[in-house]
N, C-alpha and C positions, 0 to 999 in steps of 0.2 A: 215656030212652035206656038209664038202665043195666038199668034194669028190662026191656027187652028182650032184652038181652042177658045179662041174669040167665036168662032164662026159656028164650032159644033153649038154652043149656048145659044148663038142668034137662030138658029135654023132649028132649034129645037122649043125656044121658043115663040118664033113665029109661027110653028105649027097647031100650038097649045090652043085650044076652045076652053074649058075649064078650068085652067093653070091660069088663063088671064083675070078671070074673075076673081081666083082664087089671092093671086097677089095683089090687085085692087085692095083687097080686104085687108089684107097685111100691112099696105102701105097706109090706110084709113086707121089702123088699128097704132099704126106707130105714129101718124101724125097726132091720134088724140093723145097719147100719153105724152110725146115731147112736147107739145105746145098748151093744150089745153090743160090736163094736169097739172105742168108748171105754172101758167097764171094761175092759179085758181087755189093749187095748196104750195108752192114754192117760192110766196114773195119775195122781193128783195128787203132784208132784213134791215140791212145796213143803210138801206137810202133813206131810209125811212126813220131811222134812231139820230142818226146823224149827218151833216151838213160838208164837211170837208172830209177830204184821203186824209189829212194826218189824225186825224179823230178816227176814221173808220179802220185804217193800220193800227193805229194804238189798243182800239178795241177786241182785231182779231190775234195782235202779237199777247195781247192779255190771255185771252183765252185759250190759245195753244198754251202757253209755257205756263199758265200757272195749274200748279198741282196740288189738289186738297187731301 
């Protein structure tokens, strides 16, 4: 079963002219956002405030459980 269905997707897309390009774009389109995106507006916060894990756990168990 799966193997047919392995097979209808390969055979259907090895026939595609347009579909390849078109997923080209997709996967260019999902590489900028997980990669470049994240450098760029998603630093790491933590590495940068602070030097050790029990400082940087102290900081995130802070910030979860305290409630104003």
């Amino acid at each position: 079963m799966l193997s047919k269905i392995f097979l209808f997707y390969k055979d259907g897309f090895l026939s595609m002219r347009l579909g390849k390009k078109l997923w080209l774009i997709v996967f260019i389109k999902v590489f900028i956002i997980l990669v470049v995106l994240r450098i760029f507006f998603f630093p790491n916060i933590l590495d940068t405030k602070f030097t050790t894990t029990q400082q940087k756990s102290a900081y995130v168990l802070n910030n979860l459980t305290n409630t104003k």
